[in-house]
Backbone as CSV, one residue per row, in Angstrom:
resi,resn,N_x,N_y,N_z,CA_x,CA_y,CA_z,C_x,C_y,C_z
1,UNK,-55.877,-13.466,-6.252,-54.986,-12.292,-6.374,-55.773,-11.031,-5.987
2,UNK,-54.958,-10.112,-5.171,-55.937,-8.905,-4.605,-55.904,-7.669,-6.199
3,UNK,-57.437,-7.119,-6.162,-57.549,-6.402,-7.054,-56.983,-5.265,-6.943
4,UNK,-56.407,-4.503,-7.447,-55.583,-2.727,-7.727,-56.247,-2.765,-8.191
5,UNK,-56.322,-1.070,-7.804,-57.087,0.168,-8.775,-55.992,0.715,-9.036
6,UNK,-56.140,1.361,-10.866,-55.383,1.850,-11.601,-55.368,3.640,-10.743
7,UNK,-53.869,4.337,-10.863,-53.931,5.327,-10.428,-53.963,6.355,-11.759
8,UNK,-54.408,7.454,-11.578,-53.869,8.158,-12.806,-53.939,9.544,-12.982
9,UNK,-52.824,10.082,-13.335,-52.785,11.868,-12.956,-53.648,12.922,-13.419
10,UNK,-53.806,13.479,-12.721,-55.097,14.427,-12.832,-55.208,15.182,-13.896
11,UNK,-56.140,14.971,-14.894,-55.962,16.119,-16.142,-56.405,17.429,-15.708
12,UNK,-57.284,17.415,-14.493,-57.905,19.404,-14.721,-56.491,19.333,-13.526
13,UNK,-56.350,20.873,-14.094,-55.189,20.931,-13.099,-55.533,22.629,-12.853
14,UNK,-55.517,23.276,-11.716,-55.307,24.382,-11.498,-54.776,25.132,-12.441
15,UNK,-56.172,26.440,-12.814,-55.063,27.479,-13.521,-54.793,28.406,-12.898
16,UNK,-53.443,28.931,-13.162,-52.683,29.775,-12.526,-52.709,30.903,-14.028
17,UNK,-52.224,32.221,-13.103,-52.030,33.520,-13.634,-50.781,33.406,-14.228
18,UNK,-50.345,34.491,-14.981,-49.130,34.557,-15.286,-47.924,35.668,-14.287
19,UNK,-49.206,36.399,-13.212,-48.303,37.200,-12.193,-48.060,36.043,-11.062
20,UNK,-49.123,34.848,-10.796,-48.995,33.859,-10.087,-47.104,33.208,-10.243
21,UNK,-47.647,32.727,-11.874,-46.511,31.860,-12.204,-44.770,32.597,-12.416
22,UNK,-44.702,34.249,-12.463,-44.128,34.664,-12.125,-43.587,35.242,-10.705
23,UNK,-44.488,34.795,-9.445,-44.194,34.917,-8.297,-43.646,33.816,-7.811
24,UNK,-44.623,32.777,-8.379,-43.872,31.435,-8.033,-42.274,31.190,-8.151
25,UNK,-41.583,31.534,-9.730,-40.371,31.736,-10.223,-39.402,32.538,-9.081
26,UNK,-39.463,33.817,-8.518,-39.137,34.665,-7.998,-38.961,33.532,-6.421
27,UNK,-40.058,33.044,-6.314,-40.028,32.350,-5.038,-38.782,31.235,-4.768
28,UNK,-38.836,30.428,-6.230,-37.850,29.100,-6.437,-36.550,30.179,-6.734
29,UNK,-36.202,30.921,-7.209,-35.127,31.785,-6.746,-34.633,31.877,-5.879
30,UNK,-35.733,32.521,-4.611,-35.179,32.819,-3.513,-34.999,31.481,-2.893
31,UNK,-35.567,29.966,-3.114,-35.267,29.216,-2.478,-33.724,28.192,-2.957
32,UNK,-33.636,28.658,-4.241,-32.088,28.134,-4.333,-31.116,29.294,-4.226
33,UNK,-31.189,30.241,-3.782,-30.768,30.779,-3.051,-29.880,30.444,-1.292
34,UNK,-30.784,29.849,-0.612,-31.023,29.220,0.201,-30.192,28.089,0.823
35,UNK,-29.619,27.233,-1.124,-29.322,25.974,-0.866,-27.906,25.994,-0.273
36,UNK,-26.784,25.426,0.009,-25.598,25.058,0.000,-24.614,25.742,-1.606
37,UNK,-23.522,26.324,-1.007,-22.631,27.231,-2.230,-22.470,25.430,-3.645
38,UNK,-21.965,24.097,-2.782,-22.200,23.301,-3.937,-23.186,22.821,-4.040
39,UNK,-23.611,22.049,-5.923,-24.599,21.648,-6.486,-25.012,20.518,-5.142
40,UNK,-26.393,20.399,-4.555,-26.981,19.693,-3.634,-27.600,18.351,-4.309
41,UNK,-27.434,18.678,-5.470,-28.377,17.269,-6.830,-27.404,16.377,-6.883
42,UNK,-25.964,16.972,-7.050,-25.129,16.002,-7.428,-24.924,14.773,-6.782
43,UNK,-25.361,14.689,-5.685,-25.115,13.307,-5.462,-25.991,11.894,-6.026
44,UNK,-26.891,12.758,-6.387,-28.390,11.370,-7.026,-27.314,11.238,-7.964
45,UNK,-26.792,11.527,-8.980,-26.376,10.957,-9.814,-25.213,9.634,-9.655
46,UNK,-24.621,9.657,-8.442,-23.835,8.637,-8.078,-24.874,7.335,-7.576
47,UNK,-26.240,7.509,-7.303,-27.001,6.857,-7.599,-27.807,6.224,-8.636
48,UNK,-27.302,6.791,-9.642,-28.418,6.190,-11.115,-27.285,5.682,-11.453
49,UNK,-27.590,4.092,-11.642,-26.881,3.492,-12.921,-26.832,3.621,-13.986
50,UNK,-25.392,3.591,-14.378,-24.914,3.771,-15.762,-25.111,5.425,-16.333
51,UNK,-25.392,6.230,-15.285,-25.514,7.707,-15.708,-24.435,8.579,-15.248
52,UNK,-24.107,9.374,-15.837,-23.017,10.315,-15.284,-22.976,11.828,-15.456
53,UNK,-22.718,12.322,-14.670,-22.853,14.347,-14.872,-21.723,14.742,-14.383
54,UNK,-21.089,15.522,-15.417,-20.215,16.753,-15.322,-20.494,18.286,-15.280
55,UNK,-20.118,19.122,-15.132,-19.957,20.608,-14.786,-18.745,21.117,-15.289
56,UNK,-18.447,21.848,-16.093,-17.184,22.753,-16.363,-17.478,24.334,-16.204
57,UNK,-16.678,25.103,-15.786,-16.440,26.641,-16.021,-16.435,27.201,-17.723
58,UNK,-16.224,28.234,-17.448,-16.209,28.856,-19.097,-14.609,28.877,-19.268
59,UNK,-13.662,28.527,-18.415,-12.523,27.893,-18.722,-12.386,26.321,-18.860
60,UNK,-13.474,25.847,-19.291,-13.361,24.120,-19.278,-12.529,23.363,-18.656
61,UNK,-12.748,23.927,-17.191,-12.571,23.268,-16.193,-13.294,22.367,-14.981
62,UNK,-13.184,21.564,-14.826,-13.949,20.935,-14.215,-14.367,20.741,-13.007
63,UNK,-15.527,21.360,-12.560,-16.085,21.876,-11.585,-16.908,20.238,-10.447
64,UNK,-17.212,19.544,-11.039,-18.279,19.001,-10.718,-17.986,17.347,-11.071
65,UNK,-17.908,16.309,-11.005,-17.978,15.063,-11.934,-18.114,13.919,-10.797
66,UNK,-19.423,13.507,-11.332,-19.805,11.877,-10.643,-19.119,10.872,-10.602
67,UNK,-19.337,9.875,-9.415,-18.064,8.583,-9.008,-18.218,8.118,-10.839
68,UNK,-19.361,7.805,-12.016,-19.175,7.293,-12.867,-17.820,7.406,-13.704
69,UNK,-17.847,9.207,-13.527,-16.729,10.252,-14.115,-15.455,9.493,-13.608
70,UNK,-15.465,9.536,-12.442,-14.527,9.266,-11.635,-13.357,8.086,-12.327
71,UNK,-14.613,7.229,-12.091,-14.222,5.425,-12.378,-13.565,5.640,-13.954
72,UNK,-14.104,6.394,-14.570,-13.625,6.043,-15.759,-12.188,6.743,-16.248
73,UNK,-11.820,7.451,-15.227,-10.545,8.089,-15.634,-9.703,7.562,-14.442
74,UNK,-10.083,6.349,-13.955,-9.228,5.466,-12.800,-9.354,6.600,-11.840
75,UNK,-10.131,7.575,-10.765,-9.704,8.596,-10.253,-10.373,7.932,-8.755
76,UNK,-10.178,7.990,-7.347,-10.674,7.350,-6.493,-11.680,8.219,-5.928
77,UNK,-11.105,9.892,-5.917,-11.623,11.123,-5.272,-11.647,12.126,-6.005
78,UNK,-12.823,13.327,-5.961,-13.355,13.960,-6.605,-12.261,15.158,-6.772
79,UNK,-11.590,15.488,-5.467,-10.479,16.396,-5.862,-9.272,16.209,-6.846
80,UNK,-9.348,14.625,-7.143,-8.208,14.633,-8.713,-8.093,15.363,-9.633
81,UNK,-9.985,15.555,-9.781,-10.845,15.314,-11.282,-10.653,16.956,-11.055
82,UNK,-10.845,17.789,-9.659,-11.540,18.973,-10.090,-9.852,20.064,-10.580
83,UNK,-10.528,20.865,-11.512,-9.773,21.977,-11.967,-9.290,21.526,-13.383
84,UNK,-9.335,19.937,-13.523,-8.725,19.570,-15.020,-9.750,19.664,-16.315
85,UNK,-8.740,20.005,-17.437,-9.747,20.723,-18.630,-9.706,18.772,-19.273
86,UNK,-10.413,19.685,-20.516,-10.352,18.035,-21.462,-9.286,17.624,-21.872
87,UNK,-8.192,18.488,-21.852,-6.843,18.183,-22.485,-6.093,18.031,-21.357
88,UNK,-6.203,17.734,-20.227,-5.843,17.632,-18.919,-5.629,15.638,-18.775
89,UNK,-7.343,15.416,-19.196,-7.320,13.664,-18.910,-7.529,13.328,-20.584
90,UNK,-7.507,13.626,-21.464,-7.957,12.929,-22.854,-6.930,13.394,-23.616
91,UNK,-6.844,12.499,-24.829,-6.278,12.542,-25.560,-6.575,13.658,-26.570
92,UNK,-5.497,14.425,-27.478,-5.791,15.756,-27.786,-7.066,16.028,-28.824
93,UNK,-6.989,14.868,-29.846,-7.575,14.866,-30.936,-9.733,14.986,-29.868
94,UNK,-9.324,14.111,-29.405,-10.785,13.848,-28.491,-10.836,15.572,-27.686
95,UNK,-10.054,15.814,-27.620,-10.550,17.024,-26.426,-10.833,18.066,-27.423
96,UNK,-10.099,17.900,-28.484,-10.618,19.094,-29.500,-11.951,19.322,-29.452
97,UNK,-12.575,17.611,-30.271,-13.719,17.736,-30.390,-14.885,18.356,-29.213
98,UNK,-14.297,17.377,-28.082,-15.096,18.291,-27.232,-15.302,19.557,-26.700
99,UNK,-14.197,19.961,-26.609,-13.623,21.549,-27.114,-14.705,22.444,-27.454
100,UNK,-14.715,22.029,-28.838,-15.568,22.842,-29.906,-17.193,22.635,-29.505
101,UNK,-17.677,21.593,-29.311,-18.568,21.509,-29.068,-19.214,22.813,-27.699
102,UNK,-18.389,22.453,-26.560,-18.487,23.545,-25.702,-18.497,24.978,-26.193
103,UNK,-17.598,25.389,-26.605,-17.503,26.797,-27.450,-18.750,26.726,-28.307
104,UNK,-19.433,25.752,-28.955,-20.858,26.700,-29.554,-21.875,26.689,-28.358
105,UNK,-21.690,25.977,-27.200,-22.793,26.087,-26.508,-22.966,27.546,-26.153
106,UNK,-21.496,27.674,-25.229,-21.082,29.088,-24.236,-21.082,30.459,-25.418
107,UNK,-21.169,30.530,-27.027,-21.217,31.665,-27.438,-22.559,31.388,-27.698
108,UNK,-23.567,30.510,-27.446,-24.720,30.708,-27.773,-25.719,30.073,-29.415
109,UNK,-24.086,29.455,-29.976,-24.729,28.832,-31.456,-25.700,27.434,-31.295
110,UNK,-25.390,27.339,-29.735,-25.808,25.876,-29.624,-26.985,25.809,-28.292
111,UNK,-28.049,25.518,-28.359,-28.872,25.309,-27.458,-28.818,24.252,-26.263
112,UNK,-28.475,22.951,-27.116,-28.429,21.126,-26.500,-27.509,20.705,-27.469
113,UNK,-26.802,19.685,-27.135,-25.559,19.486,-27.936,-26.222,17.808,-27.678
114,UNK,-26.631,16.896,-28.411,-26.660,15.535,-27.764,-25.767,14.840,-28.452
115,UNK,-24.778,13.387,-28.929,-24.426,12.889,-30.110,-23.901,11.531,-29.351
116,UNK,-23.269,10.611,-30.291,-22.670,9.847,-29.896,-20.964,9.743,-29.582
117,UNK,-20.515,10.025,-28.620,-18.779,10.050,-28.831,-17.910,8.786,-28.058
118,UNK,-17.056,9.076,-28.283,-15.938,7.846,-28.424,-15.242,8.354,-27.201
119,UNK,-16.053,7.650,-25.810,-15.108,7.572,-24.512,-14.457,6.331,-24.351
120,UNK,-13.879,6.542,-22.796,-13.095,5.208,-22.474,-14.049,4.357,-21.496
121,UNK,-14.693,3.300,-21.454,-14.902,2.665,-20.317,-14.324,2.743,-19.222
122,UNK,-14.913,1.595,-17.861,-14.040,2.033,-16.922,-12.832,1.113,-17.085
123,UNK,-12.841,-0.229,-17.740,-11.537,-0.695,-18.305,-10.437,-0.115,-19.218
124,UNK,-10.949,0.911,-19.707,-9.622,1.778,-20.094,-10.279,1.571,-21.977
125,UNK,-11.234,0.827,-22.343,-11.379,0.677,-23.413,-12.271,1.560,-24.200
126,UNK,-11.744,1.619,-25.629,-13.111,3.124,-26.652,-14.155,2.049,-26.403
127,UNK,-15.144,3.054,-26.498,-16.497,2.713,-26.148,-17.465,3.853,-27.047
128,UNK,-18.640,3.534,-27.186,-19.662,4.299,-27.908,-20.253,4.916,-26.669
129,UNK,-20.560,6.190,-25.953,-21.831,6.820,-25.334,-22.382,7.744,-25.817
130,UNK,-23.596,8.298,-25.067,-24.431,9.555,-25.252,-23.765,10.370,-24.454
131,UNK,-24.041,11.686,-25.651,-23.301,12.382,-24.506,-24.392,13.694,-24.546
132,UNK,-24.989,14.249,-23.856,-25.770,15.561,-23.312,-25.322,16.290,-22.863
133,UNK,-25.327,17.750,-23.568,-24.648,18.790,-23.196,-25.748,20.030,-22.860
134,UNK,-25.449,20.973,-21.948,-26.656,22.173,-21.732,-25.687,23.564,-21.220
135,UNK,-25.734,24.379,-21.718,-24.903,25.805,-20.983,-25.586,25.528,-19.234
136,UNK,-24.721,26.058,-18.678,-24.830,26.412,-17.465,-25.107,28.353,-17.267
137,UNK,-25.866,28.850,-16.354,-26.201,30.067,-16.935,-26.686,30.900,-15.209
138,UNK,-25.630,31.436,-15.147,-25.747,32.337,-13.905,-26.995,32.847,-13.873
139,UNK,-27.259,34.029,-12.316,-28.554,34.892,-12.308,-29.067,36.039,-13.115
140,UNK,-27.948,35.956,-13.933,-28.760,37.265,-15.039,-28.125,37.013,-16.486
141,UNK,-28.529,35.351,-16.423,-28.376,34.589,-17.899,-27.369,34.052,-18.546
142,UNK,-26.167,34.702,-18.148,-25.093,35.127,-18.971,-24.680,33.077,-18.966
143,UNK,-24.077,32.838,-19.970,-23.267,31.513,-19.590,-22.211,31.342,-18.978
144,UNK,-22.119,30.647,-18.477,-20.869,30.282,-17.296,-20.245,28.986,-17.670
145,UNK,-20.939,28.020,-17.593,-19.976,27.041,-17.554,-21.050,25.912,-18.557
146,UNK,-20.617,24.806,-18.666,-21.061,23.824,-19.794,-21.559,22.656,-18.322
147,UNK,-22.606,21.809,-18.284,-23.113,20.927,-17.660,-23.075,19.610,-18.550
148,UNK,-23.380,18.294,-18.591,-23.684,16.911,-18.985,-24.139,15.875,-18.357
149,UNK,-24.931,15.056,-19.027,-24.606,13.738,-18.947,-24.198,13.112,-20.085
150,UNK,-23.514,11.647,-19.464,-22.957,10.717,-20.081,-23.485,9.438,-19.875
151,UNK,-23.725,8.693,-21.073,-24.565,7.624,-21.031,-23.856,6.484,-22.097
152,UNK,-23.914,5.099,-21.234,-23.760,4.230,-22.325,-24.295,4.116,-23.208
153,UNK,-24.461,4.023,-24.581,-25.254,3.926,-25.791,-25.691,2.734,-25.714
154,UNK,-25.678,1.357,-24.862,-26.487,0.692,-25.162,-27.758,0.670,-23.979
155,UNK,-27.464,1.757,-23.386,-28.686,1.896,-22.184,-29.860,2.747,-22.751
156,UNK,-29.415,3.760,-23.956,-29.425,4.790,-24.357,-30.420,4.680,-25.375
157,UNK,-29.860,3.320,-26.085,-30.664,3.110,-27.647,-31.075,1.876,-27.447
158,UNK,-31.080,1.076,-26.483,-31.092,-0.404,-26.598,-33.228,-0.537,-27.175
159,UNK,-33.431,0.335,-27.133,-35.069,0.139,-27.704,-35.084,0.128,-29.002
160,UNK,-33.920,0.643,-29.687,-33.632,0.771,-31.196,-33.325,-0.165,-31.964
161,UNK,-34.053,-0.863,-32.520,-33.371,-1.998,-33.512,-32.194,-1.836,-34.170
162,UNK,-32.349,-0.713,-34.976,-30.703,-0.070,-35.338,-29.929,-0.795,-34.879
163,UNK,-29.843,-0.314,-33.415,-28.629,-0.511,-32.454,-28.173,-1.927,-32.255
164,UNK,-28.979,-2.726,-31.572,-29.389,-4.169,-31.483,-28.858,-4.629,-32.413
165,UNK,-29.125,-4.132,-33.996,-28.042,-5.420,-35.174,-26.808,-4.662,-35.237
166,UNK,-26.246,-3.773,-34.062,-24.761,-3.410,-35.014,-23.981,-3.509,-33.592
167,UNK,-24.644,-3.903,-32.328,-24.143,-3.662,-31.351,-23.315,-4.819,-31.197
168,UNK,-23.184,-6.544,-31.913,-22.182,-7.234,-31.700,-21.139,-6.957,-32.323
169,UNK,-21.536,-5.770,-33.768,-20.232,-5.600,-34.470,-19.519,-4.503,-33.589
170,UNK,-20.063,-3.972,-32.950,-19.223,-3.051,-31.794,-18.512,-3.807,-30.880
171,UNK,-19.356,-4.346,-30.636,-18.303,-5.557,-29.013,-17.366,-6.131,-29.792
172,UNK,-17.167,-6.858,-30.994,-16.105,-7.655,-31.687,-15.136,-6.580,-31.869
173,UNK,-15.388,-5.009,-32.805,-14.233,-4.433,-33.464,-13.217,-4.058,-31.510
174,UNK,-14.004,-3.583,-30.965,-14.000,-2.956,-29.448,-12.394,-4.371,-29.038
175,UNK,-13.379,-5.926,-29.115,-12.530,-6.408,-28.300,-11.141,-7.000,-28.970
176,UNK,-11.037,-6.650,-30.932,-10.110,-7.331,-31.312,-9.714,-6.669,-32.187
177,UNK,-9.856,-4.877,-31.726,-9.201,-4.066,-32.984,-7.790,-4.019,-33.119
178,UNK,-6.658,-4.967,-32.281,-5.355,-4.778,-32.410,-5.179,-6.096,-33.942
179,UNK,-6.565,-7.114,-34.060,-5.921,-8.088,-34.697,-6.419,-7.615,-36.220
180,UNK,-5.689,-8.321,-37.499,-5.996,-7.958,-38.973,-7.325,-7.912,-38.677
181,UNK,-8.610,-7.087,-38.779,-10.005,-7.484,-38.345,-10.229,-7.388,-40.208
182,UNK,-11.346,-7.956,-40.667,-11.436,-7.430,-42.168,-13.258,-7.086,-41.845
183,UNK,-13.447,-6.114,-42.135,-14.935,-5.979,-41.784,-16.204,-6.906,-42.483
184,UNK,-15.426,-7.304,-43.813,-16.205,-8.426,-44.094,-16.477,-10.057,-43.259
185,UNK,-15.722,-9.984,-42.370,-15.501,-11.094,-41.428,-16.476,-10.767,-40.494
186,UNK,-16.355,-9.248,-39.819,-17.082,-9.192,-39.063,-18.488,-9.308,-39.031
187,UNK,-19.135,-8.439,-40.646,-20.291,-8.832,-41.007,-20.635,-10.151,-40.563
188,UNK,-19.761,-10.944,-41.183,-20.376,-12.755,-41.539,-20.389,-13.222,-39.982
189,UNK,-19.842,-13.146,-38.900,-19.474,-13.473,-37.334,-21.216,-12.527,-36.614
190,UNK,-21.785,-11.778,-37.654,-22.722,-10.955,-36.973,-24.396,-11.681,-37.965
191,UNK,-23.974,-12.180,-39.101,-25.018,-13.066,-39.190,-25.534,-12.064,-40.510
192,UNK,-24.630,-11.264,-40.884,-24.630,-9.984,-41.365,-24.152,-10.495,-43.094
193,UNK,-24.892,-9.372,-43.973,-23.807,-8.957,-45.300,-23.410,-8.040,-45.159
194,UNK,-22.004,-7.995,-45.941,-21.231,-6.648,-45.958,-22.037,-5.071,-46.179
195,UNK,-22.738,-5.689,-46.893,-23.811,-3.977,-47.448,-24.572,-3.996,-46.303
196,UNK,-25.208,-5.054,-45.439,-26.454,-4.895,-44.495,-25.535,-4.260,-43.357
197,UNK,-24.183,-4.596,-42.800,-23.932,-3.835,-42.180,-23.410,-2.834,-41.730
198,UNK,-22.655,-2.233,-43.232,-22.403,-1.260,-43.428,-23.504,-0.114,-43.608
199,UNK,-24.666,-0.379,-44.082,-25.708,0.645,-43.611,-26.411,0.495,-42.835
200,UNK,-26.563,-0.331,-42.119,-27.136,-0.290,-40.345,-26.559,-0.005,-39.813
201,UNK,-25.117,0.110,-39.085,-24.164,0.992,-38.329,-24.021,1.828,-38.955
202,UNK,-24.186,2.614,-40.188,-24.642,3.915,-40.538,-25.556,4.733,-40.354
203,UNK,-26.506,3.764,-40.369,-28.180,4.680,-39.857,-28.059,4.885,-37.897
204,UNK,-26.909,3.646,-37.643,-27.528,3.710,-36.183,-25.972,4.471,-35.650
205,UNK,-25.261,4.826,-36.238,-24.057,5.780,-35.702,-23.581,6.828,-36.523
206,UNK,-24.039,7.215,-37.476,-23.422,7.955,-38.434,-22.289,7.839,-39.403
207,UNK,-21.727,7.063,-38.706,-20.301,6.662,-39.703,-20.253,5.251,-40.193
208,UNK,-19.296,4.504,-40.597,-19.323,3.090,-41.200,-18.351,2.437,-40.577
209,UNK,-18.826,1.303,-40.351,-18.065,0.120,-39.456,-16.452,0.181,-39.616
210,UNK,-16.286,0.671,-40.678,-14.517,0.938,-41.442,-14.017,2.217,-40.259
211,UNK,-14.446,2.707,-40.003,-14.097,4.340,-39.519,-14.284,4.013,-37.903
212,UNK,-15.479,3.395,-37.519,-14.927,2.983,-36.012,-14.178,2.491,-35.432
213,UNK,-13.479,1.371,-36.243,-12.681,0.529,-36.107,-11.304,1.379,-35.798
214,UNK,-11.074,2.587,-37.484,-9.880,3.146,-37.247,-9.791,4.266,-36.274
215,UNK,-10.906,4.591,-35.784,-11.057,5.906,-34.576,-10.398,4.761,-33.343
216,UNK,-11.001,3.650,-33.100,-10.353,2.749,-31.661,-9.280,2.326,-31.901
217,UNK,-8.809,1.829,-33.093,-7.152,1.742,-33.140,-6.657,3.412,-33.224
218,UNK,-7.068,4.481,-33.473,-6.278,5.485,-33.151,-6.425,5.989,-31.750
219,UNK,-7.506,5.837,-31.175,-7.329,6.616,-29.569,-6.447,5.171,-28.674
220,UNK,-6.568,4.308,-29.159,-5.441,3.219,-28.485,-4.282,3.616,-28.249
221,UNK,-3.871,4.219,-30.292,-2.447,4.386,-30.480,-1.915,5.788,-29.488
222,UNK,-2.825,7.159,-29.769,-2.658,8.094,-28.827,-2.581,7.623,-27.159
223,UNK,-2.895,6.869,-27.077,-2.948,7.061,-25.545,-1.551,6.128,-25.205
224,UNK,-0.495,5.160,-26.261,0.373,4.300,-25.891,1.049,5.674,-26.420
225,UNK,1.221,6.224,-27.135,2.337,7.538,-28.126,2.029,8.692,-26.101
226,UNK,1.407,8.788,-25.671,1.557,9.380,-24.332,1.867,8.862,-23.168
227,UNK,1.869,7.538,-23.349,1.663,6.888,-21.770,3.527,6.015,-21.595
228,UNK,3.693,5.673,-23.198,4.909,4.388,-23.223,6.241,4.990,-24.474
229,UNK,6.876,4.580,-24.350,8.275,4.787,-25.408,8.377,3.810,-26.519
230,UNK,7.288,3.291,-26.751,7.171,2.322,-27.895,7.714,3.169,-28.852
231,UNK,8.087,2.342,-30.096,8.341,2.876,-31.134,7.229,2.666,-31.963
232,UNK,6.827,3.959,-33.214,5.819,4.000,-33.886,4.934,2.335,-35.029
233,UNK,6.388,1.729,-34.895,6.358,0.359,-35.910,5.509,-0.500,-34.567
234,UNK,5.969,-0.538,-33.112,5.505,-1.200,-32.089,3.934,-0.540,-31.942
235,UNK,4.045,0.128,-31.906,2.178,0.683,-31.807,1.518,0.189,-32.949
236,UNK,2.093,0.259,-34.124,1.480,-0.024,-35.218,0.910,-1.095,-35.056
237,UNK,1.706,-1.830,-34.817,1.646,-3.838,-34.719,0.569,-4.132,-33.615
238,UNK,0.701,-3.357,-32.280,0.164,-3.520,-30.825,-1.507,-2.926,-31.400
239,UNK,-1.718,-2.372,-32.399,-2.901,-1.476,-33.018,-3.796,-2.026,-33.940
240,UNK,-3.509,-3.037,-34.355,-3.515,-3.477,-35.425,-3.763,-2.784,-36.635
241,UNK,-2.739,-1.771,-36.926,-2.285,-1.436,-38.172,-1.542,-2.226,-39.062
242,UNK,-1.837,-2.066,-40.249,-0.888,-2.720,-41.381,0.805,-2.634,-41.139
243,UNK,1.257,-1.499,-40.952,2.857,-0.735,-40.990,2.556,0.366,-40.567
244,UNK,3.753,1.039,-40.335,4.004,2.236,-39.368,3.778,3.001,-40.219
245,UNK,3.899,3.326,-41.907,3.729,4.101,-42.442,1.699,3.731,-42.753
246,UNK,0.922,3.172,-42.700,-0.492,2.938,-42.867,-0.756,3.900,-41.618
247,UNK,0.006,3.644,-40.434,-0.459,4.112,-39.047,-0.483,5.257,-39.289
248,UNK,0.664,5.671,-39.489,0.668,7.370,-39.669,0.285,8.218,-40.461
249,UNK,-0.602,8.011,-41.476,-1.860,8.374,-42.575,-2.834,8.585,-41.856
250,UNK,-3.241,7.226,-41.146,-4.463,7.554,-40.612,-4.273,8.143,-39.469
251,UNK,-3.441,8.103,-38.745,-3.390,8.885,-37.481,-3.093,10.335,-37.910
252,UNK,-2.686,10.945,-38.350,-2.768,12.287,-39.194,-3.630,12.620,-39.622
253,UNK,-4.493,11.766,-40.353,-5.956,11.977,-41.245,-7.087,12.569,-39.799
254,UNK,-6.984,11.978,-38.239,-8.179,12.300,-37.606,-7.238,12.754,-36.401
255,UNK,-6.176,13.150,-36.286,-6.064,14.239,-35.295,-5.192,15.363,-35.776
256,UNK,-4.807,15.564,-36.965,-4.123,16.554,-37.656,-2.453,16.548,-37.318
257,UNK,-2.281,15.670,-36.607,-0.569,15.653,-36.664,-0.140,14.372,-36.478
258,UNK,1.181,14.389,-36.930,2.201,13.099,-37.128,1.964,12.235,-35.647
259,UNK,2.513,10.734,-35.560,2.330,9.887,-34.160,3.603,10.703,-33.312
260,UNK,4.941,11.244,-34.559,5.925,11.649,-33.776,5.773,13.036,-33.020
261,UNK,4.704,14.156,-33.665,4.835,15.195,-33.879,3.292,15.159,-32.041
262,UNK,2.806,14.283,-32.083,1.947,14.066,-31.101,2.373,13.589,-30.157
263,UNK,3.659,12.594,-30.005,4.101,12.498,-28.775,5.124,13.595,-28.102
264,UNK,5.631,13.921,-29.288,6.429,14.985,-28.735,5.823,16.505,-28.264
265,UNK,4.122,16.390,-27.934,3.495,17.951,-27.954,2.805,16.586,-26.118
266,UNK,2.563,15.800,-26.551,1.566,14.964,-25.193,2.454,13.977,-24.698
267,UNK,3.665,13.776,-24.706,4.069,12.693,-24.343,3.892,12.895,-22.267
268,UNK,3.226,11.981,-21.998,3.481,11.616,-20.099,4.836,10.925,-19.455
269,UNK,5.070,10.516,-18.627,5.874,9.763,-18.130,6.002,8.115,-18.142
270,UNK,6.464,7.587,-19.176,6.280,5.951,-19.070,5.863,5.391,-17.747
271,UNK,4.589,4.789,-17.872,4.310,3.826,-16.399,4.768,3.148,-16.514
């Protein structure tokens, strides 16, 4: 076998001034200056797997979004995506959140926004990702618009043991939250006790295996209460809710209004 030599980066490194390193700055100015009126980066990102970047205005509109973006809101071309806010492609309760989040960046309460949220795959299904947020910030600071990436959480954390023991109870609630699921089942199908995995998907998501479950049967139910003319008892059942009256507790409890009072503010056109 031929021998390599190890390479390895240089610790003395040139020191520079601080009128240096402020000329330098002034210089990379004038050279993105230079570049093309659109972002010239954006396309690497349609190159990294499993990564995705958005751009919005300080009207949370959407300026910018990778084929990932794309795929996941079924969109073929970038002009679908551009000009629509979060309440444009998502469901309301979800756009709130993201909403708000934006608003502390752009008044400044918020530096980096990172967390875990509840998107759609590109099959149309809730899913766990990372999501990275950064102000966007014109030539004399001011904020403009909100930037991201979006990341699968198991690309994200997969180094995390955490993750690793709670990630089959994700794929199970994910692929069979319409059926009675009882989370004690799921534990035992994961090799799991009820207490072990109720505080390991706590440490490794913040919330408890009970509450993910009812967040994916509710962005299910929102998106059939916009998309179809089901009746609330038919979603219930299609959701796997108990009854139409269980449904509509909890669907009230995490987006603040009735299933009726939500289709009638988001309802779309039956496909």
């Amino acid at each position: 076998m031929r021998k390599t030599t190890a390479i390895h980066p240089r610790l003395q490194r040139p020191l520079r001034s601080r009128s240096e390193i402020r000329r330098l700055k002034e210089e990379r100015r004038n050279w993105v200056g230079t570049l093309g009126a659109v972002a010239p980066f954006q396309p690497l990102f349609d190159l990294l797997p499993n990564v995705c970047f958005f751009a919005k205005d300080r009207r949370g509109r959407t300026m910018f979004a990778s084929r990932g973006i794309l795929e996941r809101y079924q969109m073929r071309h970038e002009a679908e995506m551009l000009g629509l806010t979060d309440y444009d492609i998502n469901p309301r309760h979800m756009a709130d959140h993201y909403v708000r989040d934006d608003r502390r960046l752009l008044s400044g309460r918020a530096r980096i926004i990172e967390r875990l949220e509840l998107w759609f795959d590109p099959q149309g299904l809730p899913d766990w990702f990372v999501v990275t947020k950064l102000p966007l910030t014109d030539a004399r600071g001011r904020r403009v618009g909100i930037m991201g990436l979006l990341r699968r959480a198991e690309d994200h954390e997969k180094r995390l043991p955490l993750f690793q023991t709670v990630s089959r109870a994700v794929d199970l609630m994910r692929r069979d939250f319409a059926r009675p699921l009882v989370i004690a089942s799921v534990a035992e199908a994961c090799g799991e006790s009820l207490r072990q995995l109720q505080r390991r998907f706590h440490s490794a998501f913040s919330t408890s295996p009970q509450e993910f479950l009812i967040k994916t049967r509710v962005v299910a139910a929102a998106s059939m209460l916009e998309e179809t003319a089901l009746s609330a008892a038919e979603i219930a059942q299609r959701c796997g809710f108990v009854d139409a009256s269980s449904f509509a507790a909890q669907f009230k409890k995490r987006t603040g209004m009735t299933p009726r009072a939500y289709r009638t503010s988001h309802a779309r056109p039956p496909k």
